[in-house]
Each structure stands twice: as structure tokens, then as C-alpha cells.
C-alpha angles and dihedrals in degrees: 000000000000121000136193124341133345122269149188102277076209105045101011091223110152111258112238116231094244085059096050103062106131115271091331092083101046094062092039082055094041086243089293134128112255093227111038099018089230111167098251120225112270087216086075090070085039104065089030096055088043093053094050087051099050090046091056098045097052088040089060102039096042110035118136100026094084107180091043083056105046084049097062092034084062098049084041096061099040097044088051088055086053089045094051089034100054100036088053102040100016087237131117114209113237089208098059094048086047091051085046100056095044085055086055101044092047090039090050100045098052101024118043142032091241118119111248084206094067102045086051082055090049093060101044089056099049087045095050089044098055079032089068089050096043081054093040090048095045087232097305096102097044144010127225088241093069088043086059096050087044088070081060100048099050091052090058104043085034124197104302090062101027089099092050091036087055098032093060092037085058088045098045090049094044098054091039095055093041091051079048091056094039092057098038100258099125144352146247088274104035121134108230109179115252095209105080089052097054091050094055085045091064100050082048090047097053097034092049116009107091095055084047074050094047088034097058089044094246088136 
């Protein structure tokens, strides 16, 4: 759990305010901390440039529609602290799928027509199918934690855009590990976290997949 104020992760001195504004902060300081003058993690103006983002584009698409917003507020953060957490540490964190499926369930139930049956559906069936390669693959081409948040993230693409969220998660992670091996970043057999993959999939499935379904003639 994090407690009091933020600090250096080199020197542990505690960071001024005026030294911890988003993003702004981190190029007036050159991207160095004021004390030590340790070289800070570009990831820091990443995920806080991305969150804004994200704020401001549900914020605009969903207002006023509150609960709608505070909704997706709510799946946005935690899927971007899978996102950071899995990238960084190749785990996915049981608690915050959990949280996130409890968010859908409830959000679905009172708030919407949809059928919590079949996002529930929609989830079992994400889950079973990474479930079979993670057998068949005796655990080397996918992790149960992906096969958890799969579970999520099937409930909130649900079963019309399952195929197109999975298909382009296959095909990101597949480019972005080949362009890793072609310039040196990784090897055949190196573990590059799923997760990550699965989460922008899903931001590509909803904002584009009806008109790939439209598009293919499924509908």
C-alpha cells in the first residue's frame, strides 16, 4: 500500500509539489531527479499522460450520463493498473479482475438491457478458449492469469466482438514480439507479458469492431 508522499525510487528523498505536476514536471526537470540527479523512469509521464487521456475521452463521450461515466472511469483505471502491473512484473492481480467483474455484473444488472447471462457467457468462453493453449502449451504460451482476465475482458467486449477482441490481441502480440526479436529486444523463448496486449485489444475491439464486423459482412 502506498503511504505519505512521493519520493525518489534512487535517493528516497521526498518529491516537492512543485516537482510532482503530471508530465509537466518531469521535462522542466529533464526528466531528472532534483536531488540526485538520477535519470527518472519515462514510464512516470506515460501512464500519466494515458490516464489523463483516457479521463478526458470518457468525460466527453459519456457526460452526462454520470453513472455511465464513473463506470468507465472505474474499468478504465483498473484495467490500466493491469496494464502497468503486468507489463512490468508479468502478473496479473487476481483482486483487481475480481473488482472488475463485480463492476460489470452490477453495471450490467441495473444499468443496462444486456443480458448478464450472456456476458457471463462471453467470459466463460474467452477464459475456456486461452485456458486450451495455456494446456496445450503446458503453461509456456499463456499464463492463468491471462486466462482470469480473460473472464473480464469477455464480459466487456461480450460475444459479438470476442473473435475481433482475441484476433487482434494474437496479431498485436505477435508483431510486437517479432519487431522485439528483429531488433534484438528479446528472444525465441522470451516471456513477453499477454496482458498488455489483451487490455489495448479491447479499446481497439469496442472503438472499431462493429464497423470490422459490418465490414466482413458478419451483421
Amino acid at each position: 500500500m502506498a503511504r505519505g508522499r512521493s519520493f525518489c525510487p534512487k535517493c528516497k528523498s521526498k518529491i516537492n509539489w512543485f516537482d510532482n505536476i503530471p508530465i509537466l514536471s518531469f521535462f522542466l526537470l529533464k526528466g531528472k531527479c532534483r536531488n540526485c540527479k538520477k535519470k527518472i523512469s519515462s514510464r512516470y509521464p506515460i501512464i500519466e499522460l494515458a490516464s489523463g487521456t483516457g479521463f478526458v475521452l470518457i468525460g466527453i463521450y459519456t457526460i452526462p450520463d454520470y453513472i455511465y461515466t464513473l463506470y468507465l472511469l472505474a474499468i478504465f483505471v483498473l484495467l490500466l493498473l493491469i496494464f502497468v502491473i503486468d507489463l512490468e512484473n508479468q502478473i496479473i492481480p487476481d483482486l483487481l479482475v475480481f473488482v472488475g467483474v463485480f463492476l460489470v455484473t452490477v453495471y450490467s444488472i441495473f444499468f443496462t438491457p444486456q443480458s448478464i447471462f450472456s456476458l457471463l457467457s462471453s467470459g466463460f468462453v474467452a477464459a475456456t478458449f486461452l485456458m486450451l493453449i495455456n494446456l496445450l502449451t503446458r503453461g509456456r504460451g499463456m499464463g492463468l492469469g491471462d486466462v482470469k482476465f480473460a473472464v473480464l475482458g469477455g464480459m466487456l467486449v461480450g460475444l459479438k466482438l470476442l473473435p475481433i477482441w482475441l484476433l487482434m490481441a494474437f496479431l498485436t502480440g505477435a508483431t510486437v514480439g517479432s519487431i522485439l526479436i528483429l531488433v534484438g529486444k528479446a528472444k525465441m523463448k522470451t516471456k513477453i507479458a499477454f496482458g498488455p496486449f489483451l487490455i489495448a485489444s479491447i479499446v481497439l475491439a469496442v472503438t472499431f469492431g462493429n464497423s470490422i464486423v459490418s465490414l466482413l459482412g458478419l451483421i
